[in-house]
C-alpha positions in Angstrom: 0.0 0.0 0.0 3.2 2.3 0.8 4.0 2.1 -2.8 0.3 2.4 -4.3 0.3 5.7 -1.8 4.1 6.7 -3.5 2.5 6.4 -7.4 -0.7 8.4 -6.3 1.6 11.8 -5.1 3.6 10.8 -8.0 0.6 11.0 -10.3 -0.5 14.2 -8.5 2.8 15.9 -9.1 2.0 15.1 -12.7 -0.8 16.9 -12.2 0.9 19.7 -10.5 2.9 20.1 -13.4 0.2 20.1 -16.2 -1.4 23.1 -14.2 1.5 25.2 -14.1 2.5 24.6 -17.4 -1.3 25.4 -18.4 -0.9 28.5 -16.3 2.4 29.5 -17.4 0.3 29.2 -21.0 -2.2 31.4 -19.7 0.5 34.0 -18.1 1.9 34.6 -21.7 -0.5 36.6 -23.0 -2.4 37.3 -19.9 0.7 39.1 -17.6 4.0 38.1 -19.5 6.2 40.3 -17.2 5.6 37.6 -14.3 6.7 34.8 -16.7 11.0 36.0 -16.1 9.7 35.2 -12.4 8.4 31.7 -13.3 11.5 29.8 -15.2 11.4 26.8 -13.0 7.5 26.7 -12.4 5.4 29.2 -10.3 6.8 30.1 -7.0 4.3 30.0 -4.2 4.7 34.0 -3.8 3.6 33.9 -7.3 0.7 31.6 -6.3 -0.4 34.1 -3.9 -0.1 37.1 -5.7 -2.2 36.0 -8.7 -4.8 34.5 -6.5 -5.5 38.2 -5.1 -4.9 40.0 -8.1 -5.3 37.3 -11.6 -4.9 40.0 -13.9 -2.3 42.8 -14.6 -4.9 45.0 -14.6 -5.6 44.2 -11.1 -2.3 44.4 -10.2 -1.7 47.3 -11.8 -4.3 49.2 -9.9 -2.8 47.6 -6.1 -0.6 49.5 -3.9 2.9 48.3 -3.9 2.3 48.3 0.3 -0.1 45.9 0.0 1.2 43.7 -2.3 4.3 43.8 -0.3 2.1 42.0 2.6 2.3 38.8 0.4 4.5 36.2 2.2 7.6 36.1 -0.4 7.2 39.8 -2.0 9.6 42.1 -0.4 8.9 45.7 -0.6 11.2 46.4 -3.7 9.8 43.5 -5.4 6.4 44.8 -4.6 6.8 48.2 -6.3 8.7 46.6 -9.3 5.5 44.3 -9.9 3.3 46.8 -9.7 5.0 49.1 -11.9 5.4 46.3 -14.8 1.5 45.3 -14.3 0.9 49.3 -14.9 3.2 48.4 -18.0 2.0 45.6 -18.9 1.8 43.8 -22.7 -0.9 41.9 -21.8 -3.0 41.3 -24.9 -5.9 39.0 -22.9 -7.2 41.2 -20.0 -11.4 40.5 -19.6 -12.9 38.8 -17.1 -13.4 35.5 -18.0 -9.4 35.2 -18.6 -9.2 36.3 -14.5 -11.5 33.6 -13.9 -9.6 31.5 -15.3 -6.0 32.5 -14.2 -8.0 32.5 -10.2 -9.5 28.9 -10.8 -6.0 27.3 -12.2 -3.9 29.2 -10.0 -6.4 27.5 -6.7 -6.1 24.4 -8.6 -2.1 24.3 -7.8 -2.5 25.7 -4.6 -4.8 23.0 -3.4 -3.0 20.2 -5.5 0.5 21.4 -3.6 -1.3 21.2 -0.1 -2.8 17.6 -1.1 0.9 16.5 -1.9 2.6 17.3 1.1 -0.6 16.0 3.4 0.2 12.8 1.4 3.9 12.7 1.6 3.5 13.6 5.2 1.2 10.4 5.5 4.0 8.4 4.0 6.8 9.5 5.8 5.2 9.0 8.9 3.7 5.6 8.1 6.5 4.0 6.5 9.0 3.4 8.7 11.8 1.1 10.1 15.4 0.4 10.5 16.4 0.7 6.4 14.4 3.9 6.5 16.3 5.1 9.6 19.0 3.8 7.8 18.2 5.9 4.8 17.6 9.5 7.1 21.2 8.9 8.2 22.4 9.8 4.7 23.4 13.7 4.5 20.1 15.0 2.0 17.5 11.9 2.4 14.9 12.8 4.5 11.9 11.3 6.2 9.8 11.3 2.7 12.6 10.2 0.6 13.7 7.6 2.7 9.9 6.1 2.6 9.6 6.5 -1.0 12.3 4.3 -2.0 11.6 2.3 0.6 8.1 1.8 -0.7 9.8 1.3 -4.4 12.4 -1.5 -3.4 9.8 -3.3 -0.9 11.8 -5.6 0.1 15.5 -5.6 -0.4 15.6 -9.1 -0.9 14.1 -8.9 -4.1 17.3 -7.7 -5.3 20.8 -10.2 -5.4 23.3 -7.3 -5.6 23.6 -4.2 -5.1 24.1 -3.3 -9.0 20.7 -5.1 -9.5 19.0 -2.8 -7.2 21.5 0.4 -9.0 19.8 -0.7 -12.5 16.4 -1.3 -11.0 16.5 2.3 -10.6 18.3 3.5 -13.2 21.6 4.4 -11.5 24.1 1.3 -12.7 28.0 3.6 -12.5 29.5 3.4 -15.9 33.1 3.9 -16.5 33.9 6.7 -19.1 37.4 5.4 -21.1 38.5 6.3 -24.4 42.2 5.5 -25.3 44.6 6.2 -22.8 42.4 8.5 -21.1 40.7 7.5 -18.0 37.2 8.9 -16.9 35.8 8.7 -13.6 32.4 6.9 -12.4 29.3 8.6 -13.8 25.8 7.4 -13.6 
């Protein structure tokens, strides 16, 4: 069940992703001076801000005080946002396309709280001495250390340790050519 549990939030980060990406879509012509912000998907600041003010019209119109209240805007940040919403390109600005950026943007939110509740519910769950095991390692933490935990089941399954490397992807290889040696890459 641990590993039914570990493809559901995997399925849901899917999810997650298809909604940004839809949103990032939307943001293009909707508020394109918040995209340079969004490179590696929407910060949660970002979240926030567009759930208040979904348009650049909106924003445009907000004080850069208030805007600054948003968890993650600083006041510089703040002024600079409002000032490109006041600028803004945007060629879709009506109503319907706030709806839309609103009901998306509450989609991720509430998808992103879903996640962690669920990766909470594993890492609590799934536990034992090869997860305690797996916590000792310097970056593996409590839901990591369940999640591959719920992948490899039961270690047994797996001869060597280059079987369980390759069930995961991982086997080293050896980079050689000629009389150069490489080092172990994976």
């Amino acid at each position: 069940s641990f590993r039914s549990l570990n493809n559901h939030i995997m399925m849901m980060n899917k999810q997650k992703t298809m909604l940004v990406n839809e949103a990032k879509q939307l943001l293009y012509s909707a508020f394109p001076e918040l995209l340079p912000h969004c490179r590696n998907g929407i910060p949660n600041w970002a979240i926030r801000l567009l759930s208040l003010y979904p348009s650049a019209a909106k924003l445009g119109r907000a004080r850069a005080q208030t805007v600054a209240k948003i968890k993650g805007i600083t006041p510089g940040k703040a002024k600079a946002l409002v000032e490109s919403a006041k600028k803004s390109v945007a060629s879709r600005d009506n109503g319907t396309n706030e709806f839309l950026v609103a009901a998306i943007v509450e989609d991720i939110a509430r998808k992103q709280e879903r996640i962690k509740s669920l990766k909470d519910h594993l890492a609590s769950h799934c536990t034992g001495r090869e997860v305690d095991l797996l916590k000792s390692i310097v970056g593996v933490a409590g839901y990591s250390a369940a999640a591959i935990m719920a992948e490899i089941e039961d270690i047994a399954r797996f001869p060597s340790p280059s079987q369980l490397a390759a069930y995961f992807g991982l086997p080293p290889r050896i980079k050689e050519s000629g009389d150069k040696k490489g080092k172990s890459v994976m």
